[in-house]
C-alpha positions as CSV (number, residue, x, y, z in Angstrom):
1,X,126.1,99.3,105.6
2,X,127.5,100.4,109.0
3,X,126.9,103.8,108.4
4,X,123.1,103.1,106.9
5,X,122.4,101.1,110.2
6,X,123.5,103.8,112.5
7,X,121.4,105.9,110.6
8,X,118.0,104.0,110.8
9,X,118.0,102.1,113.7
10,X,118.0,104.6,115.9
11,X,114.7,105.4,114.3
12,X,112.6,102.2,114.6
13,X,114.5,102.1,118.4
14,X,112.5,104.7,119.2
15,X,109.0,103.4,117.6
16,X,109.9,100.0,120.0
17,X,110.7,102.2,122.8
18,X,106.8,103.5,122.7
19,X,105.8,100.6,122.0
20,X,107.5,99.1,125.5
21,X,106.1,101.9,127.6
22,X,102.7,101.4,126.7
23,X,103.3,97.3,126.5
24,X,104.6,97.5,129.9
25,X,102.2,99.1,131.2
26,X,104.7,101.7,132.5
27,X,102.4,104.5,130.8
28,X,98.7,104.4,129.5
29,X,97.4,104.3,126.0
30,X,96.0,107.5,126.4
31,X,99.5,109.2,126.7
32,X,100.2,107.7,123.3
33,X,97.3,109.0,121.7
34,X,98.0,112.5,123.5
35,X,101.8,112.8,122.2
36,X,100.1,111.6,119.0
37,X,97.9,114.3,118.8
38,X,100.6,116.7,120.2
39,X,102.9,115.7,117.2
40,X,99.9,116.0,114.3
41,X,98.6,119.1,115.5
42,X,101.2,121.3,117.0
43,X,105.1,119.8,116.2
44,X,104.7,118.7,112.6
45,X,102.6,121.3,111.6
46,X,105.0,123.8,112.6
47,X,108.3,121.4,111.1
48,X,106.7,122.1,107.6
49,X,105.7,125.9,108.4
50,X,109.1,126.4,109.0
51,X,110.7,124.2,106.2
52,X,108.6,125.9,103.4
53,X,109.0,129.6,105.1
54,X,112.9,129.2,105.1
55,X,113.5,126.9,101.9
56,X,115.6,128.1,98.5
57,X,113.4,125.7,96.7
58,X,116.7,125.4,94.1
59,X,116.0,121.7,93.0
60,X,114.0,120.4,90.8
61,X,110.7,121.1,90.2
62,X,107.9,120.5,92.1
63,X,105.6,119.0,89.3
64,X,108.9,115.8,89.1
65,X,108.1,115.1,92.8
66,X,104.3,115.0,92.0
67,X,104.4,112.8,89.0
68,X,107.3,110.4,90.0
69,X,105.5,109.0,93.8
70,X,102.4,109.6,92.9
71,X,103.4,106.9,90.0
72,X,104.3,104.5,91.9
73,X,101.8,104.8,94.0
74,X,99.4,104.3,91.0
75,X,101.1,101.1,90.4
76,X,101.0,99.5,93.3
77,X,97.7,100.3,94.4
78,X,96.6,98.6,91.3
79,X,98.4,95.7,91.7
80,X,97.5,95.7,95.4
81,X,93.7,95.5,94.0
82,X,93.9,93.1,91.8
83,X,95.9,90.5,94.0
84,X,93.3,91.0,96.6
85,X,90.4,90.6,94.4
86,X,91.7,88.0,91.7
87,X,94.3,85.9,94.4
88,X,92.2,86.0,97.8
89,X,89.1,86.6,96.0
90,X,87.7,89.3,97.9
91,X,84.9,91.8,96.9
92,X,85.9,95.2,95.4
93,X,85.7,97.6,98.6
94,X,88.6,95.3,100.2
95,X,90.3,95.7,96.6
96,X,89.9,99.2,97.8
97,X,91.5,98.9,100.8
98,X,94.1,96.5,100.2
99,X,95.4,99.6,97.5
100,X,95.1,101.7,100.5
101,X,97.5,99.4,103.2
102,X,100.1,99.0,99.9
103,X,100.0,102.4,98.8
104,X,99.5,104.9,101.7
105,X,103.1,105.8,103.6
106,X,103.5,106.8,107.1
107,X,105.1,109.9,105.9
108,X,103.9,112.0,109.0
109,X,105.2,109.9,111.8
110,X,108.2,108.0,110.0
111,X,109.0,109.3,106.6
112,X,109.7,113.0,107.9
113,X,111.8,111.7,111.0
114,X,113.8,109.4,108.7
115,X,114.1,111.9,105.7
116,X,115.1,114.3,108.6
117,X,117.8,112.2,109.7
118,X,119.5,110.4,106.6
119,X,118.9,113.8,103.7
120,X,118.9,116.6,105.8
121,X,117.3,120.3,105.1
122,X,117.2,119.4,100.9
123,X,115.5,116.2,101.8
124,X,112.7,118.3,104.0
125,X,111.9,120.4,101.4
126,X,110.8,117.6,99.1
127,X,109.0,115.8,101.9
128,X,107.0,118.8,102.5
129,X,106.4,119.5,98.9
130,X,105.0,115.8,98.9
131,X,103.2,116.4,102.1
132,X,101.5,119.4,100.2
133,X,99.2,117.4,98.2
134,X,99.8,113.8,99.6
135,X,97.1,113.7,102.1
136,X,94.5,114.9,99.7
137,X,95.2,113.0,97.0
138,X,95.1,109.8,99.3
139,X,91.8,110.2,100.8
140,X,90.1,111.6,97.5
141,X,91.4,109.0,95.9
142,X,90.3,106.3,98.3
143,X,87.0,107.8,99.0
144,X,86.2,107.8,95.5
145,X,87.4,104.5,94.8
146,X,85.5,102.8,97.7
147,X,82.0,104.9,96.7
148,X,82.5,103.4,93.2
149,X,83.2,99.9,94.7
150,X,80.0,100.2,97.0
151,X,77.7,100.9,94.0
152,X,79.0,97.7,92.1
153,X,78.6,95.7,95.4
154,X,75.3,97.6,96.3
155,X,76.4,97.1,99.8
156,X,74.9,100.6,101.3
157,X,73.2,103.5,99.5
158,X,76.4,105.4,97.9
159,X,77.2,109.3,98.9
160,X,76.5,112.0,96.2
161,X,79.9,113.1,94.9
162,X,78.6,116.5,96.0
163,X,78.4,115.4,99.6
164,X,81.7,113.6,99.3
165,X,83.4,116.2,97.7
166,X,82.0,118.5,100.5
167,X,83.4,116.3,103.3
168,X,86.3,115.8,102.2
169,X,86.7,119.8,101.3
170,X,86.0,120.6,105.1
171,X,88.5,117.8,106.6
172,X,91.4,119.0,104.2
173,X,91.1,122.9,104.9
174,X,90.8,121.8,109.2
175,X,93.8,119.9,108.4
176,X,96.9,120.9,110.9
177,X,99.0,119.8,108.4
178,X,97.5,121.8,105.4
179,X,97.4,124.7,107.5
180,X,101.3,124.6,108.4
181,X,101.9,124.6,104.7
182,X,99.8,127.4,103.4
183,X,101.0,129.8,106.9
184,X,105.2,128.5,105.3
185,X,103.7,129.1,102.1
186,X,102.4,132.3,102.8
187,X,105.8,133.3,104.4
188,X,107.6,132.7,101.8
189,X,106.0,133.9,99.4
190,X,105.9,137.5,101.1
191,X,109.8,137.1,102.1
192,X,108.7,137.5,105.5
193,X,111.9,136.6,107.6
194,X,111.5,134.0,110.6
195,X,114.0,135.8,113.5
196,X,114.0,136.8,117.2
197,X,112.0,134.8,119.8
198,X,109.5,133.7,117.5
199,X,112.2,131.6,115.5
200,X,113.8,130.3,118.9
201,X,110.1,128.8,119.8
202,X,109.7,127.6,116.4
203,X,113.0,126.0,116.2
204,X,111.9,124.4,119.4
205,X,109.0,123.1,118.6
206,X,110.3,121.7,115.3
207,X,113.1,119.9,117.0
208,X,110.9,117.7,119.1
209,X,108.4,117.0,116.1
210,X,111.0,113.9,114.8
211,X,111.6,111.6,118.6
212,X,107.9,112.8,119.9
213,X,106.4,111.1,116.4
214,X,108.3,108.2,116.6
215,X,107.8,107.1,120.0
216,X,103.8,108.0,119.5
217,X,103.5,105.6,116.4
218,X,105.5,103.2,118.6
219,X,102.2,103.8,121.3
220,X,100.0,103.3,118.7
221,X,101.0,100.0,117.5
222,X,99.5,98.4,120.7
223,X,96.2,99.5,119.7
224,X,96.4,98.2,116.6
225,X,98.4,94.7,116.3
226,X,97.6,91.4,114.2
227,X,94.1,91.1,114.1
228,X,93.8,88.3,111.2
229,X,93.8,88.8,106.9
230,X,97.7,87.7,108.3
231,X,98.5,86.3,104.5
232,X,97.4,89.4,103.0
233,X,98.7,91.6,105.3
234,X,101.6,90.1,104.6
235,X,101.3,90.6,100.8
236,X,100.6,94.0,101.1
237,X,103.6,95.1,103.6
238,X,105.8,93.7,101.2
239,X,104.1,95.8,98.2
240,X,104.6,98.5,100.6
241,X,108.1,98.2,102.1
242,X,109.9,97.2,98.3
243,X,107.4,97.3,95.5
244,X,106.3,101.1,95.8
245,X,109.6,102.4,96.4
246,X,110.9,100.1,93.4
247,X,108.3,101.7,91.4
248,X,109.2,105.3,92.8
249,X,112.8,104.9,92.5
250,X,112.5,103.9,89.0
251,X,109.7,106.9,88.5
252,X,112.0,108.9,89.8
253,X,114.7,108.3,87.1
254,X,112.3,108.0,84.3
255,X,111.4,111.9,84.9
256,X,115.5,112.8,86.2
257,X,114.6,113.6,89.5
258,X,117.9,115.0,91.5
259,X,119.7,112.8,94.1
260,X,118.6,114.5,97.3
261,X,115.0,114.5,96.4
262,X,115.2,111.0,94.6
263,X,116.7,109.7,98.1
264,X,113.9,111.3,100.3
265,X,110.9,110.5,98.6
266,X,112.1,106.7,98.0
267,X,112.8,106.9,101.5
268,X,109.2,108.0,102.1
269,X,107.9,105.4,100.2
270,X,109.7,103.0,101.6
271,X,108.5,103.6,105.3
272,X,105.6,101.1,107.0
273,X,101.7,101.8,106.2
274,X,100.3,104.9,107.6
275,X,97.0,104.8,110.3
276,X,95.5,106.8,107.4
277,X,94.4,103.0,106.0
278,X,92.9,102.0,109.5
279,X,91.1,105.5,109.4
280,X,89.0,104.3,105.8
281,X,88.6,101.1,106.9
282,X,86.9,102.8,110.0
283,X,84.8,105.0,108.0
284,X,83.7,102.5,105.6
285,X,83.7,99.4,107.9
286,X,85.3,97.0,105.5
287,X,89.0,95.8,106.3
288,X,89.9,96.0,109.5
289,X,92.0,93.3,110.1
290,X,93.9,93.6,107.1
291,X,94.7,97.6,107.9
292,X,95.3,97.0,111.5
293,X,97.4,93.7,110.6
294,X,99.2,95.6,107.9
295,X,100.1,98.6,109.7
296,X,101.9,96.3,112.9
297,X,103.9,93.9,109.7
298,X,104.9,96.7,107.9
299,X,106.2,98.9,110.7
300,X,108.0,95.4,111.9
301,X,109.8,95.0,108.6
302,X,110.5,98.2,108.2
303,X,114.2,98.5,109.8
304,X,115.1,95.9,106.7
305,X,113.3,97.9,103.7
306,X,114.0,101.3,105.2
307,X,118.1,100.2,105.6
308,X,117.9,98.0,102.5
309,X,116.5,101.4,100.2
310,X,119.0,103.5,102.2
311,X,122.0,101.6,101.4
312,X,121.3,101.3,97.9
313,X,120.8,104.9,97.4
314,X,124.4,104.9,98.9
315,X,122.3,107.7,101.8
């Protein structure tokens, strides 16, 4: 346990390190949401560039990755749903996003830091073949689920699938994070090798994508806070920090997912609630206090589930 603790509280130090500075009032908000911005667009981006142009990709298959999260994820978000709608008795759109806060991981910010850390390069390479469709798959499937809600509730005139299907098409190919891929994809594929200066800058840049995300998330946090729905919130941070990974883990076994990559996508899903759940509850103004109040429990908790899941994969 001594070993897990030195291994993932080092992690969350640094998320209540930003969190001080911007507390404090030692630095502004806006420096958070700069770094942040620094880390989406320019770090992480080129952390998976690199990861996909350099991997061997001589684990398991892709498609057992896919199948086992995305599972879980299936799971809880139902679950999520129904306890919001059947045991707080709220409407179907905050069914919507109460799957969202339970569901969606901070894999960006947290899960590729802490994957980083306690896997290593193997781990990497089945974060960023997660990463690869994660982000898609999230917002399509909560932008689809939330226009279907709206047109039971009749609470605005619903988007043609065309237009959301558009939207949604242009956000994912501007997508920093899509891009890396595809450029490490693209390398790979054509063998071309990463050396000289280019790799030294890349290398660079990749090694400050882990502490820079941490501390910006850690920024972030003041923005967002406990802003009521506290009972639910709680509810759904605890769906998030032990029953998705549960349902991973076991999803994971189910379809005989490797050790490596069955340790770094639990880990994933075991990480706090990404902003990606304040972002729909902005864009469909429903939720707010339950995303907001999520995201600050759940990034709390998350030394214990994070530790807890990392000592019982023995990582």
């Amino acid at each position: 346990m001594t070993d897990t603790a030195t291994n993932v509280i080092p992690l969350f130090a640094l998320i209540l390190l930003g969190w001080m500075l911007v507390k404090a009032g030692y630095l502004k908000p806006a420096v958070g949401e700069a770094l942040g911005e620094f880390v989406f667009r320019v770090a992480v981006p080129v952390l998976l560039f690199r990861t996909i142009a350099e991997a061997t990709f001589e684990g398991d298959s892709p498609w057992r990755i896919w199948v086992a999260y995305f599972s879980g994820v299936a799971v809880t978000w139902a679950i999520a749903h129904l306890v919001a709608t059947l045991v707080f008795l709220r409407d179907r759109r905050y069914g919507v996003l109460a799957g969202v806060s339970a569901a969606f991981a901070n894999t960006v910010f947290i899960g590729l830091p802490l994957v980083s850390r306690i896997v290593g390069e193997d781990g990497l390479v089945a974060i960023s073949v997660l990463l690869s469709v994660h982000l898609p798959v999230m917002m399509i499937a909560g932008s689809v689920l939330m226009e279907l809600a709206e047109r039971k509730e009749g609470t605005r005139p619903a988007q043609s699938a065309a237009s959301l299907v558009l939207g949604l098409s242009r956000s994912l190919v501007r997508n920093p994070l899509v891009i890396g891929l595809v450029c490490g994809a693209l390398f790979h594929l054509f063998d071309v090798p990463l050396e000289g200066p280019a790799k030294i800058v890349v290398d660079q840049l990749a090694s400050v994508a882990a502490p820079a995300a941490l501390v910006s998330i850690g920024m972030a946090l003041v923005k967002y806070g406990l802003r009521g729905n506290v009972a639910p919130a709680i509810v759904m941070s605890a769906f998030k920090l032990f029953l998705l990974p549960a349902c991973v883990f076991f999803a994971c076994r189910l379809v005989g997912l490797d050790q490596d990559w069955t340790t770094a996508i639990v880990l994933t899903s075991a990480v706090p609630t990404g902003v990606n759940a304040w972002l729909l509850a902005n864009h469909f103004n429903v939720g707010h206090a339950l995303a907001s109040s999520t995201i600050t429990i759940s990034t709390m908790a998350g030394v214990v589930s994070v530790s807890f899941w990392a000592w019982l994969l023995g990582a």
